[in-house]
C-alpha positions as CSV (number, residue, x, y, z in Angstrom):
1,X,102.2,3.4,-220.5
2,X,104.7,5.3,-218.4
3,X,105.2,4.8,-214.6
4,X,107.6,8.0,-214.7
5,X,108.0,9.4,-217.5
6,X,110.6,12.0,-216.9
7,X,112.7,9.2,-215.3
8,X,112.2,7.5,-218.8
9,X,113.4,10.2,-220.6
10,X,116.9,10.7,-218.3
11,X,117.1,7.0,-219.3
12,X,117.1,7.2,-222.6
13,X,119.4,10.2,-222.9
14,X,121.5,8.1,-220.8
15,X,121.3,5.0,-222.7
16,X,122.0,7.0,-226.2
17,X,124.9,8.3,-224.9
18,X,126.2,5.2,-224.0
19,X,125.0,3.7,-227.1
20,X,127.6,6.2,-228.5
21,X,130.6,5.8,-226.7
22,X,130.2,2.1,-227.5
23,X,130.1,2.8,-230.9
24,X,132.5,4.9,-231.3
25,X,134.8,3.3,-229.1
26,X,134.8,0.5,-231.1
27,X,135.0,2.4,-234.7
28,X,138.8,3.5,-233.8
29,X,141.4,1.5,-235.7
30,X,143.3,-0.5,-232.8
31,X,146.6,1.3,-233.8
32,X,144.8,4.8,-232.0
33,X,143.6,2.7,-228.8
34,X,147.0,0.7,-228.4
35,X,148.1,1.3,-225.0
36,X,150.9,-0.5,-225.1
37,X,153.4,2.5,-226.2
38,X,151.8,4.9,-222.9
39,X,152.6,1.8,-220.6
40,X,155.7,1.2,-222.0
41,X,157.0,4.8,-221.8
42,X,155.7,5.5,-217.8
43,X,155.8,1.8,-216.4
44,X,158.8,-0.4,-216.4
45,X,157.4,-3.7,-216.3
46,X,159.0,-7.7,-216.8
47,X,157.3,-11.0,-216.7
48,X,157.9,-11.2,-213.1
49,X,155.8,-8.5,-212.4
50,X,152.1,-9.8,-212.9
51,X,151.5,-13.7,-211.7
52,X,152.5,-16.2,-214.2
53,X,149.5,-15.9,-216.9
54,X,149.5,-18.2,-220.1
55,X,146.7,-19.3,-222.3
56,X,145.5,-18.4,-226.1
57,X,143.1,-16.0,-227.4
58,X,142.2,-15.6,-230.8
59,X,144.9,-17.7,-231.8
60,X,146.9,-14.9,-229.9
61,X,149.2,-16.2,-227.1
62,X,147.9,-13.5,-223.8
63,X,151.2,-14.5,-221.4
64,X,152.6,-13.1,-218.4
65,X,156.4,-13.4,-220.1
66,X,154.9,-9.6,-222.3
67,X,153.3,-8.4,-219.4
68,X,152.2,-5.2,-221.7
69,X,150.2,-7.0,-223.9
70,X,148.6,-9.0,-220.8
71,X,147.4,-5.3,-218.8
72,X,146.2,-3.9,-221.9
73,X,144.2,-7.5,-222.5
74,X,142.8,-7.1,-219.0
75,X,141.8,-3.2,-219.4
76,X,140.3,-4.2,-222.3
77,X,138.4,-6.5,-221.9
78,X,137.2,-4.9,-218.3
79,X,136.0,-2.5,-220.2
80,X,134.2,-4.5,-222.2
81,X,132.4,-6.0,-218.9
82,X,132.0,-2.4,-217.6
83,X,130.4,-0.7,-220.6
84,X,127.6,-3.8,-221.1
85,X,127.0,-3.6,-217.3
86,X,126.2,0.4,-217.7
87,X,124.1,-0.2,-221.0
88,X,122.0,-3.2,-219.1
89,X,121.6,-1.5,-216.0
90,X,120.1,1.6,-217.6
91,X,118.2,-0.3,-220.5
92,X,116.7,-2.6,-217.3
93,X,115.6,1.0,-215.2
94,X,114.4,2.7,-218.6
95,X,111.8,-0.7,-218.7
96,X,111.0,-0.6,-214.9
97,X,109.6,3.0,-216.1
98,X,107.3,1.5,-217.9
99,X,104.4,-0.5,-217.1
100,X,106.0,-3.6,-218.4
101,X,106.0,-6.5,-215.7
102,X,109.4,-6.8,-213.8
103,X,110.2,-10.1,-215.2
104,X,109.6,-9.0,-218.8
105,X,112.1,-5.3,-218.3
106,X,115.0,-7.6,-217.0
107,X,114.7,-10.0,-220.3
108,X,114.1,-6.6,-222.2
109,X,117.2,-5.1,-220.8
110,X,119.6,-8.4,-221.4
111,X,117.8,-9.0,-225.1
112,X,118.7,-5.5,-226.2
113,X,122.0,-5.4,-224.9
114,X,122.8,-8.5,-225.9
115,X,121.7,-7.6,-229.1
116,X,123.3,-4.3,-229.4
117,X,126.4,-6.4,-228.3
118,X,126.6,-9.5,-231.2
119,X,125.7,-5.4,-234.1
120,X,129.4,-4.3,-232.2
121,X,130.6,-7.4,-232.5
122,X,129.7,-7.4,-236.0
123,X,130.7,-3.3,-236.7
124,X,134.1,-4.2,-235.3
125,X,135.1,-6.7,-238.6
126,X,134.6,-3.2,-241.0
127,X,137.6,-1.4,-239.1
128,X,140.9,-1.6,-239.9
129,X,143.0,-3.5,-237.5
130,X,139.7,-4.4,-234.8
131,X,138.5,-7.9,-235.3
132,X,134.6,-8.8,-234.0
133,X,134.6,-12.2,-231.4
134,X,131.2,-13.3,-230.7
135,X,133.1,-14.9,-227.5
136,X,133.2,-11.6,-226.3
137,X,129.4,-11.0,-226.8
138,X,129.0,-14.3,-225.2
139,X,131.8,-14.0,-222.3
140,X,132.9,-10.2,-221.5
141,X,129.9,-8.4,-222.2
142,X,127.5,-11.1,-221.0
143,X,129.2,-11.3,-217.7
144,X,128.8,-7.5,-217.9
145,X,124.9,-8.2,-218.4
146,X,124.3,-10.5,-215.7
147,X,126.4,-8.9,-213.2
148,X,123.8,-5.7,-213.7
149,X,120.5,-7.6,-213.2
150,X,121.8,-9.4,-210.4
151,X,123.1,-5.7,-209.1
152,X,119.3,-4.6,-210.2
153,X,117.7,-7.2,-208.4
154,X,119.6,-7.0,-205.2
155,X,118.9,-3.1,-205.1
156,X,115.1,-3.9,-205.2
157,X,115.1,-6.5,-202.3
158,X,117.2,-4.1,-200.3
159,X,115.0,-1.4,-201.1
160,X,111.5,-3.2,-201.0
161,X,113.0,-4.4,-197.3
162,X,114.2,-1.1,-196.2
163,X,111.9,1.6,-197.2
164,X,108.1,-0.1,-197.8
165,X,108.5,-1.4,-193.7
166,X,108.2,-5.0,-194.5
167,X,111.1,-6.4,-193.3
168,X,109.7,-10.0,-194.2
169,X,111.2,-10.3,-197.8
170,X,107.8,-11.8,-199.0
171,X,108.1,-15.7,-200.7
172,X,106.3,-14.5,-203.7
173,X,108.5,-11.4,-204.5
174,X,108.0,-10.7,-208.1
175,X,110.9,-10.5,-209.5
């Protein structure tokens, strides 16, 4: 049963077209998303420039001495947080359209983006030159996940304590 169901609807566009940029984001060969060559060509950079960074990813050394390699990590990987933030928070909304119980569209929400996360994960090992981590499912995109329920949840308080005129955040609030 719907609660809104045009609202559904503009949630599920929303979340298919995310669904899709995801995707296809992740089905380009690395060599046409390298953007080491644009920040090369318009930023001079040296290892001075960002604070010393050092540590080792995927049996790849991320360190502040190629300072190239370490912005394009972080944009990447911020991206990575951003895009499974956008799909959670809309999968979340698109469930609190329904008549499912609040509790049950915030698990909803993180189980199908976490899901939809480990299948890119996955999708990422059949293109040439992309290799799939499930640390990123279970770091980047997770964060990503958590960050929008906790965003979710904070929106409902302040709008349960704002517009319903109870400005006693009730003990029992159902989540």
């Amino acid at each position: 049963m719907l609660r809104n169901r045009r609202a559904f609807w503009v949630w599920v566009v929303l979340i298919v077209a995310m669904v899709v940029l995801i995707f296809r984001g992740s089905a380009m060969p690395y060599s046409e998303q390298n953007l080491q060559p644009f920040l090369k060509e318009h930023f001079i950079w040296t290892p001075e420039t960002f604070p010393h960074v050092d540590f080792n990813y995927d049996g790849e050394r991320i360190t502040s001495d190629k300072p190239y390699a370490l912005f394009e990590f972080v944009v990447r990987k911020a991206s990575h947080v951003t895009e499974y933030f956008l799909l959670t928070f809309m999968l979340i909304n698109l469930f609190l359209t329904t008549a499912l119980p609040r509790v049950l569209a915030y698990f909803s929400g993180l189980a199908l983006a976490l899901s939809y996360s480990l299948f890119d994960e996955w999708h990422q090992t059949f293109v040439p030159g992309r290799t799939g981590h499930l640390i990123d499912s279970f770091s980047f995109d997770l964060s990503g996940m958590i960050a929008a329920i906790i965003v979710i949840f904070l929106l409902n308080i302040y709008y349960h304590w704002m517009y319903t005129g109870n400005q006693k955040v009730k003990a029992n609030y159902h989540v």
